[in-house]
C-alpha positions as a LaTeX table, in Angstrom:
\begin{tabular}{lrrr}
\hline
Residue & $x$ (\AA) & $y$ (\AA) & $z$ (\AA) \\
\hline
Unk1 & 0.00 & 0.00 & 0.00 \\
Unk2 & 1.35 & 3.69 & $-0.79$ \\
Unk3 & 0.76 & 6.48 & 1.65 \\
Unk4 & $-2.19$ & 7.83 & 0.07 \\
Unk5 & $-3.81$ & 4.09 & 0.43 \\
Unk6 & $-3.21$ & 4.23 & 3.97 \\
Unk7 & $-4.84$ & 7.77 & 4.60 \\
Unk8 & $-7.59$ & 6.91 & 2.78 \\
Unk9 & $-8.23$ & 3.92 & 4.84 \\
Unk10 & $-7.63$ & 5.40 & 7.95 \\
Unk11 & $-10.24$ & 8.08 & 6.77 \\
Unk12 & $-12.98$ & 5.12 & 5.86 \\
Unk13 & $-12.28$ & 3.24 & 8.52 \\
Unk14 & $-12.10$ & 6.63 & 11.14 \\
Unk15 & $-15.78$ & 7.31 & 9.16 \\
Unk16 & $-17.12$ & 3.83 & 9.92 \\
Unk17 & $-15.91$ & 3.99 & 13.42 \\
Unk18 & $-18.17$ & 7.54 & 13.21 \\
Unk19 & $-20.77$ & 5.72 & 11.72 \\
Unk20 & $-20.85$ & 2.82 & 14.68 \\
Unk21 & $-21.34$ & 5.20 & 17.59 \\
Unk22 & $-23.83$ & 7.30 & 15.84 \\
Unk23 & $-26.04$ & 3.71 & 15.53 \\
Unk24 & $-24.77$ & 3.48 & 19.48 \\
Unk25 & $-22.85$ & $-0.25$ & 18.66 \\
Unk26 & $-20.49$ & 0.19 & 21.28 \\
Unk27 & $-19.02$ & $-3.08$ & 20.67 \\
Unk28 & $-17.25$ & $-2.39$ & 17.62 \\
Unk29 & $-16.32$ & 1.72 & 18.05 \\
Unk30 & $-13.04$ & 0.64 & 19.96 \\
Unk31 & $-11.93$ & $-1.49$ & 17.63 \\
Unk32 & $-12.56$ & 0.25 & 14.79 \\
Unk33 & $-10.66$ & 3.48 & 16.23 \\
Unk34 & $-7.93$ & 1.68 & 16.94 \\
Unk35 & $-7.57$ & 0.31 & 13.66 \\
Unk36 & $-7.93$ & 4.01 & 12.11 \\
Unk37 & $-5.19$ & 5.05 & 14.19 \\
Unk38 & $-3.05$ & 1.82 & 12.85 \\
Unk39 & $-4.07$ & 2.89 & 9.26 \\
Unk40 & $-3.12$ & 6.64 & 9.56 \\
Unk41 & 0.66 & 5.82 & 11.46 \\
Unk42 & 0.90 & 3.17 & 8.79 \\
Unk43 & 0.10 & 6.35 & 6.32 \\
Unk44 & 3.10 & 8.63 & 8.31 \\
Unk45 & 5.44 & 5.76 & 8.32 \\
Unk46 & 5.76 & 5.61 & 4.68 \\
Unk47 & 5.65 & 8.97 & 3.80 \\
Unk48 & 8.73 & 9.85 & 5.42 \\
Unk49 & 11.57 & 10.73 & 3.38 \\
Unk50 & 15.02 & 8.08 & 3.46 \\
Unk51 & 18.06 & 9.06 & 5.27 \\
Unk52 & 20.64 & 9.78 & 2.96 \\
Unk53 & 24.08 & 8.57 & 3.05 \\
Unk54 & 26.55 & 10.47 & 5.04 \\
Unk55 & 24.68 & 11.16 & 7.68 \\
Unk56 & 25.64 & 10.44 & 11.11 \\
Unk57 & 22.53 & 10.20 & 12.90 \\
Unk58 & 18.93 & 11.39 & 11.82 \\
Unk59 & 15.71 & 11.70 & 13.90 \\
Unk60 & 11.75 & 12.31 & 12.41 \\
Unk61 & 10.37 & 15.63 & 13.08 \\
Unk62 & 6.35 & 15.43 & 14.55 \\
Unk63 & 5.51 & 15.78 & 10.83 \\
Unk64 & 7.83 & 13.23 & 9.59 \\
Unk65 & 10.56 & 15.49 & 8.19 \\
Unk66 & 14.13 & 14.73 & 9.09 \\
Unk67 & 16.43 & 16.31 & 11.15 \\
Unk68 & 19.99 & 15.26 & 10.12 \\
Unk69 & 23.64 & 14.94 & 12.36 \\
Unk70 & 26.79 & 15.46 & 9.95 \\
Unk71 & 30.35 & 15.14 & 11.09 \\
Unk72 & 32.55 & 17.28 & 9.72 \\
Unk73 & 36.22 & 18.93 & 9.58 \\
Unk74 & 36.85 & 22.23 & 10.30 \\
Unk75 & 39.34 & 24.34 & 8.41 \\
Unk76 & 41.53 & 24.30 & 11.40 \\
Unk77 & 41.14 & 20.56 & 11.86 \\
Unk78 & 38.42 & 20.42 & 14.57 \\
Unk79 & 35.44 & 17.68 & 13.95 \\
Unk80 & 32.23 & 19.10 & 14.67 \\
Unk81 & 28.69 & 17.52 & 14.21 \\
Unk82 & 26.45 & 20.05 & 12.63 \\
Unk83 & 22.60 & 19.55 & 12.46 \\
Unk84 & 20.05 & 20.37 & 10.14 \\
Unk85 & 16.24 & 20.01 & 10.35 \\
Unk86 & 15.23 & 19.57 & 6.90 \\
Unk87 & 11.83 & 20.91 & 7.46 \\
Unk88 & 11.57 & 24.28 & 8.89 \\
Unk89 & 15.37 & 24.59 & 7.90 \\
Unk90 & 16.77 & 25.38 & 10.92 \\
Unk91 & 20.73 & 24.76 & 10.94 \\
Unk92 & 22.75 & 24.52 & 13.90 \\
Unk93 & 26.84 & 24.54 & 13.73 \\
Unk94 & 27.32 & 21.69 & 15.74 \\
Unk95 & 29.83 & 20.96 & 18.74 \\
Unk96 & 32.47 & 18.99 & 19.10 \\
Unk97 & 31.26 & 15.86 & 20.75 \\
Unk98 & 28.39 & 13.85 & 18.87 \\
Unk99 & 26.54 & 13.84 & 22.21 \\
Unk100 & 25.81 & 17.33 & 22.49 \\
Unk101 & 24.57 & 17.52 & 18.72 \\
Unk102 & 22.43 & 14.12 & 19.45 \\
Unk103 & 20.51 & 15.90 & 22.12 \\
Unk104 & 19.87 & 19.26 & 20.57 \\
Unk105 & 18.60 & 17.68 & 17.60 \\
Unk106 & 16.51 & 15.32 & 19.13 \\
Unk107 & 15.57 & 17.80 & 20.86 \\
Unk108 & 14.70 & 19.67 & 18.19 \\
Unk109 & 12.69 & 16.79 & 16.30 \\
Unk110 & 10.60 & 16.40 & 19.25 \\
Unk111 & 9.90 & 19.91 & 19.33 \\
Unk112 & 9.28 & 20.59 & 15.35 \\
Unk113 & 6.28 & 20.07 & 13.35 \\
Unk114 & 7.22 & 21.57 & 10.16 \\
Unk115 & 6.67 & 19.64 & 6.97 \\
Unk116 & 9.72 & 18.06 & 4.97 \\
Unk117 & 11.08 & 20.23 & 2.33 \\
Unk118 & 11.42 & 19.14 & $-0.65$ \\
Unk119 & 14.81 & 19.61 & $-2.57$ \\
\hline
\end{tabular}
């Protein structure tokens, strides 16, 4: 199934679940719910964009964009770990331990619910 297959399920199967407590069949409403929900993660699972190679570590934004951890030299020789969230485009420098870089762009991901970008 592609993404749009899985939103529109979750959306017939979130409108059934509708339909089911309106008739007052408490029974099935729970289930059906549930298996909406299923339907619309599967739909968010699949529509996120691939890490690319080269990148150290990468986390998913709220909305499913990535937020990327490069290693790089400096011009002085330093390695650094630079971030990028690839959906409201925020960049960060980096530090020099992978650590610190890990947490503020996890962080950041956590926090963010801007779209991917597309490039």
């Amino acid at each position: 199934m592609t993404t749009l297959d899985h939103a529109e399920k979750a959306r017939r199967v979130a409108d059934e679940a509708h339909s089911v407590v309106w008739q007052k069949d408490n029974a099935r409403a729970p289930h059906l719910i549930a298996l909406a929900q299923v339907y619309a993660d599967l739909a968010k699972l699949a529509a996120r964009p691939a890490i690319p190679d080269g990148i150290e570590l990468a986390f998913y934004n709220q909305a499913g964009a990535l937020v990327t951890v490069t290693k790089t030299q400096t011009a002085t020789g330093y390695t650094v770990y630079p971030w990028t969230c690839h959906g409201c485009r925020t960049d960060y420098e980096g530090y020099s331990t992978r650590a610190h870089s890990k947490n503020d762009a996890e962080q950041h991901a956590a926090d963010c619910t801007a779209l991917q970008i597309a490039t």
